[in-house]
N, C-alpha and C positions, 0 to 999 in steps of 0.2 A: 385529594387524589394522590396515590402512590404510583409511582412509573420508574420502569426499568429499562434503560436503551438495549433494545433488542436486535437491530441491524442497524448499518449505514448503508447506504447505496450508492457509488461513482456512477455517474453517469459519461459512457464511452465513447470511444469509434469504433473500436477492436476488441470485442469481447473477447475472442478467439487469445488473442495476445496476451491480453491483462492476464486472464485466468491460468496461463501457461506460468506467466512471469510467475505469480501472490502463488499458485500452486508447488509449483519448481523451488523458487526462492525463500516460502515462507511455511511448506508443506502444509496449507490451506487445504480444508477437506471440504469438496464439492456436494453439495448435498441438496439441488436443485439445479435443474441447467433444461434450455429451451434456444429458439433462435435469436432470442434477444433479452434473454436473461438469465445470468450465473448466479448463485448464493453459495458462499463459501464460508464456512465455520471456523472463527479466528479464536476459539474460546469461548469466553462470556458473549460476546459478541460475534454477528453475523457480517460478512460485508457481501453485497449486492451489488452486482457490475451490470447495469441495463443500460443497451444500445442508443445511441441519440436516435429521437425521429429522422424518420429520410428526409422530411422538410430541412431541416436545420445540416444532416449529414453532408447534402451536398454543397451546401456554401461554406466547409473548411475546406480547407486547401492541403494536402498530403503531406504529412508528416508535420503536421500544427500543432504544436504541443499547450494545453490552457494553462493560463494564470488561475490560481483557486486558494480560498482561505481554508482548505480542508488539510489536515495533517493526520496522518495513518501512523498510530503508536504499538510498537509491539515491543513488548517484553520479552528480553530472550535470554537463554541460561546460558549461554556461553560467551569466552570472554569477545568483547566489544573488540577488541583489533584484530581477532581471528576472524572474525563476522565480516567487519567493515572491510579486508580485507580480499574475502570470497568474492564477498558482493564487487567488489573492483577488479578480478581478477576472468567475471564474466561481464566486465564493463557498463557494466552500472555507475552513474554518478552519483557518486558519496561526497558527504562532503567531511571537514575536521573532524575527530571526537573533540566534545566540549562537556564541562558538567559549571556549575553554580556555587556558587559557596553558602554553606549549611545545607547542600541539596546531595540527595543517600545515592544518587545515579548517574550513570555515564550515557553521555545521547549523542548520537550522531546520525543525520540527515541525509535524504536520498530522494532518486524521483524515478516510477516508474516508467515504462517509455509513452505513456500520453502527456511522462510532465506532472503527475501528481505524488505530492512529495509525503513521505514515510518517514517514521524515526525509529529507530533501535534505543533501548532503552534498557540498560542493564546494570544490576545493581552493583555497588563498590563494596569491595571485599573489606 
């Protein structure tokens, strides 16, 4: 079998929100949207923002942000401290730039406002 990751999908509180943010912040192109479900074109890849059931909706509590093992990488052509910069300057939590040794890129870490965390990822000159 050959397989090509074709979408991810977050699952939300606030589609409304997220889509605004990944839109605004990452100029994400919307290319499916309904009452509970965004699909937004990051490239190669699709990310898909579907709303939690209403079962599950009402038992967070307002302004809960989740623990998650998912990380949102996006490559970007401009320099990492003007970026990570922007992004703090519409208060977004970022965190350090850091890179690895023998590793070609520079990353630095973020979280949307439900709390799910993104890295910028940009190559070294």
């Amino acid at each position: 079998m050959n397989v090509k990751l074709d979408s991810i999908i977050l699952y939300v509180q606030n589609i409304e929100l997220l889509k605004t943010f990944y839109v605004e912040n990452f100029n994400l192109k919307v290319i499916e949207e309904d009452a509970i479900w965004v699909l937004m074109n990051a490239g190669a890849v699709n990310i898909g923002l579907h709303r939690i059931g209403d079962q599950y909706l009402e038992k967070i509590e307002t302004g809960h942000q989740f623990d998650n093992n998912t990380k949102l990488v996006f490559e970007i052509d401009m320099d990492i401290e003007s970026a990570r910069e922007e992004l703090l300057s519409k208060n977004i939590p970022m965190r350090e730039i850091k890179t690895f040794e023998n590793y070609d890129f520079w990353l630095c870490d973020g979280t949307d406002p439900e709390g799910n965390v993104f890295q910028l990822k940009h190559k070294k000159q």
